[in-house]
C-alpha positions in Angstrom: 207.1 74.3 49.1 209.2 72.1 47.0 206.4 69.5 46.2 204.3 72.1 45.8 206.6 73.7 42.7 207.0 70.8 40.9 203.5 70.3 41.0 202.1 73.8 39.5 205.2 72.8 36.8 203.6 69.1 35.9 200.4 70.6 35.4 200.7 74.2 34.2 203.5 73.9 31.9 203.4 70.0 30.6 204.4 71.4 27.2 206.4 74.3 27.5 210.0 74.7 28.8 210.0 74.0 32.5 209.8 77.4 34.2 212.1 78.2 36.9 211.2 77.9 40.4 211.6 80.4 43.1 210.5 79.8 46.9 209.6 83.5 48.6 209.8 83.1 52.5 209.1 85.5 55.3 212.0 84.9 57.2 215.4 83.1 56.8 215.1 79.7 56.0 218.6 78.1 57.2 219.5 74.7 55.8 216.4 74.7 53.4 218.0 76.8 51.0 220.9 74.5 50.3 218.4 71.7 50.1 216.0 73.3 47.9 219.1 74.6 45.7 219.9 71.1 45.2 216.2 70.8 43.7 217.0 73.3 41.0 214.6 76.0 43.4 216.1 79.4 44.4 214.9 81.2 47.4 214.3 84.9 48.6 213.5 85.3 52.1 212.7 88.7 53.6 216.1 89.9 55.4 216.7 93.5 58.2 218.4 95.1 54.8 215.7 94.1 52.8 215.9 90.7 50.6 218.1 88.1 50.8 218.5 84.5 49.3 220.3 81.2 48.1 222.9 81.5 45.9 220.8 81.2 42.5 218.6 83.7 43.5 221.6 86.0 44.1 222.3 85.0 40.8 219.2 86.2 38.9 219.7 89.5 40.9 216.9 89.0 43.2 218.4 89.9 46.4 219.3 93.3 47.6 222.1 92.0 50.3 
């Protein structure tokens, strides 16, 4: 996922502001959240109350938990 992101950003948006990046998951995604955090990439996974996610995500008001 996280190759993936910065890829669609080096070739979509070469000359705009970088976007931000957001991983959407299934299922819980455990350690890969912190590590994708530390890549500047929130992440939303599909949770039993509905959606939750890393701390940025929580941030943007992504998550319902």
């Amino acid at each position: 996922a996280l190759g993936q992101l910065f890829e669609y950003r080096h070739f979509l948006y070469p000359k705009q502001s970088a976007p931000f990046l957001l991983g959407l998951f299934s299922e819980e995604i455990g350690v890969y959240s912190s590590y994708l955090e530390e890549h500047g990439v929130a992440s939303i996974w599909r949770s039993a109350e509905g959606w939750d996610g890393s701390a940025r995500a929580r941030g943007w008001g992504m998550t319902t938990s």
